[in-house]
Each structure stands twice: as C-alpha cells, then as structure tokens.
C-alpha positions in Angstrom: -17.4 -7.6 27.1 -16.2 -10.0 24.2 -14.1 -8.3 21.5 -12.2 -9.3 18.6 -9.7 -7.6 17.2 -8.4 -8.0 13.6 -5.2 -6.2 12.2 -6.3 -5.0 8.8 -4.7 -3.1 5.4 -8.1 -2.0 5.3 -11.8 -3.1 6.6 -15.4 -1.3 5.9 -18.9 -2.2 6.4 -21.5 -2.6 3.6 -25.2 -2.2 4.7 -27.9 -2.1 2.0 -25.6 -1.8 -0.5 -23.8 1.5 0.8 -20.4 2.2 2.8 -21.5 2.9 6.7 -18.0 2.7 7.4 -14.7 2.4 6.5 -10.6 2.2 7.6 -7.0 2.4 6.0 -4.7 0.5 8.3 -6.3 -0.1 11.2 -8.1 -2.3 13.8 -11.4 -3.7 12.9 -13.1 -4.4 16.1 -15.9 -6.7 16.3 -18.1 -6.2 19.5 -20.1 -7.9 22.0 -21.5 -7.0 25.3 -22.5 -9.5 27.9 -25.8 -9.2 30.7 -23.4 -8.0 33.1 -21.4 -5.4 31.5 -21.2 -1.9 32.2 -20.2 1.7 31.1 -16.7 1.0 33.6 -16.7 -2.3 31.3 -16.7 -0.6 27.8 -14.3 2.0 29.2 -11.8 -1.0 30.2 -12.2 -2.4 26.8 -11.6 0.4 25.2 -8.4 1.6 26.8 -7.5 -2.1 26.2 -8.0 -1.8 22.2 -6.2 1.4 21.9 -2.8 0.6 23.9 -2.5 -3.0 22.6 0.8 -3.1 20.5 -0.1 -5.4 17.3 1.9 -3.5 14.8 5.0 -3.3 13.7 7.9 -1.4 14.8 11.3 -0.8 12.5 12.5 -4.7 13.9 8.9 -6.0 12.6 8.1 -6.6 16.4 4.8 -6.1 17.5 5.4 -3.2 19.8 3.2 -0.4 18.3 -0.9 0.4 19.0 -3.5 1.8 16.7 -2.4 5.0 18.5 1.1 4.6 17.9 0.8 4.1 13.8 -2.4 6.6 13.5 -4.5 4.0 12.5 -8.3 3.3 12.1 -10.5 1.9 14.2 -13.5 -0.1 13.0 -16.2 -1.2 15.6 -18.8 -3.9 14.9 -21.2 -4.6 16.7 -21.2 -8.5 16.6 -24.0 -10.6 19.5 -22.7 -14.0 17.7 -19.1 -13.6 19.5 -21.3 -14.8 22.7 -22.4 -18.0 21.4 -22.8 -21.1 22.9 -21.9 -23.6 21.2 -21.5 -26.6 23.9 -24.0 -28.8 23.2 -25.7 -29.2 19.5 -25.5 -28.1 17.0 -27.2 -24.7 16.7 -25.4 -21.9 18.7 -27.1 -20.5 21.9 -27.2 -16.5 22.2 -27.9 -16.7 25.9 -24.2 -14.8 26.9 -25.4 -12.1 25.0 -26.5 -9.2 26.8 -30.4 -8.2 26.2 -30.2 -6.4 22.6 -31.5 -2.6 24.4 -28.7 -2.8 26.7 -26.5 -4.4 24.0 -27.0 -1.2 21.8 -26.6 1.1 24.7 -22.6 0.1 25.3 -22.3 -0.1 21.7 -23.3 4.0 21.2 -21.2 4.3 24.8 -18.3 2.2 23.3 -18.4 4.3 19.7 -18.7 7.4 22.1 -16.0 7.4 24.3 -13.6 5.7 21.3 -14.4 9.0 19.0 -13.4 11.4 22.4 -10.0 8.9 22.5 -9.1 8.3 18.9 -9.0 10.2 15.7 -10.2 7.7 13.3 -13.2 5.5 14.3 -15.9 4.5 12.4 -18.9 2.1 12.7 -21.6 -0.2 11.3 -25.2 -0.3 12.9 -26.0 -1.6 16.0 -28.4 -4.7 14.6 -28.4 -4.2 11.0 -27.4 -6.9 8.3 -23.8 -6.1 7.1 -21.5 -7.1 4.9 -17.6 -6.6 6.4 -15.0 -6.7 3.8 -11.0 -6.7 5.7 -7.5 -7.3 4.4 -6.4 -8.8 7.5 -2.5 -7.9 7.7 -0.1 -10.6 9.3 -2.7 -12.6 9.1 -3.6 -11.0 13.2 -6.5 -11.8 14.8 -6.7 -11.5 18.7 -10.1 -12.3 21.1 -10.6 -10.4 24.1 -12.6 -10.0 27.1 -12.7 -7.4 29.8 -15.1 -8.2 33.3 -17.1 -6.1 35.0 
C-alpha cells in the first residue's frame, strides 16, 4: 500500500459542493492500494499511521503520534499515488490495484482505523473531491507497507 501522510492545522474534503469530511489537527492521509495488497497489508499501514511520531513535543521535537496529541485522521482515497510516470509524458495507473479491490481495503482501512482511533473521517472511494489542508511544519511524509 502507498500512503501519504500530511501534518495538517486542519484538512477536509469537499465533494459536490458539501463537507464529507473533515479534521482539526490531525493527519490527512492520502491512500492507495496496490494489486498485491491485502487486509494484513492495510492493517500494517495502519498501525504504521497511528504510532508515527510527526508532532511536536514540549522541545519542538517530532516525538508525538496522532494518538499521542488526540488528533484527526483524514483518509483519502488517492489511485494517482501509483503512477507511473517513467516514460512520457502522461502518467500510467498500472501499480494501482483493480478499483473493486481498491475500494475494498479502502472500507477495510476506514474500518479498522475507526475500531483504533477516535477521530477518523473520509472522502469517497472514487468520487471527484476537492481537499482543502493547512499543512503544519510544512510535513509531508510517503509511505509504503508490503504485503
């Protein structure tokens, strides 16, 4: 699974014009499974988002999670973090996993994250949104997590 993490003031998602979702501080998480991912996959990533220390402690040191600070989590679902770009000059979508089985670790992903974490919210799987973020620091990690 390809992920990318942004440290945010605040983040939400805009879809025809109406808030699907929305964070305070927070991590908005933009999401992308791959052919071979699985549920064990998702849960990897997961566990991953919510222990990685990108905020501030009293020194200003990055030593705190999400989990640490109460924060928000935002998840995205995002196919484009897969693209090849290699050759050309239009980006290849290949790497992405097939958009049923795409949508399925999403929903797992969302699922398991609510069960883990007090504050998540979402956009929807395939839909044309609009992502508005303060990113704090600016912070802005990629990720991946194999099968």
């Amino acid at each position: 699974m390809l992920a990318l993490l942004q440290r945010v003031k605040s983040a939400k998602v805009v879809i025809g014009g109406e808030v699907a979702g929305a964070i305070d501080q927070g991590i908005l998480l933009f999401l992308c499974a791959e052919p071979e991912d699985t549920s064990v996959t998702a849960g990897k990533l997961l566990t991953k988002v919510l222990r990685m220390r990108i905020f501030g402690d009293e020194q200003g040191k990055m030593n705190r999670s999400v989990q640490d600070v109460g924060g928000g989590l935002l998840v995205v679902s995002q196919f484009t973090l897969a693209a090849d770009t290699r050759s050309g000059t239009r980006p290849g979508f290949s790497r992405a996993a097939a958009p049923a089985l795409g949508e399925a670790l999403y929903d797992e992903f969302v699922a398991a994250a609510r069960l883990a974490h007090p504050v998540v919210a979402t956009g929807r799987f395939g839909a044309d949104m609009q992502v508005e973020l303060v990113n704090d620091g600016p912070v802005t990690i990629p990720m991946s997590v194999m099968a």
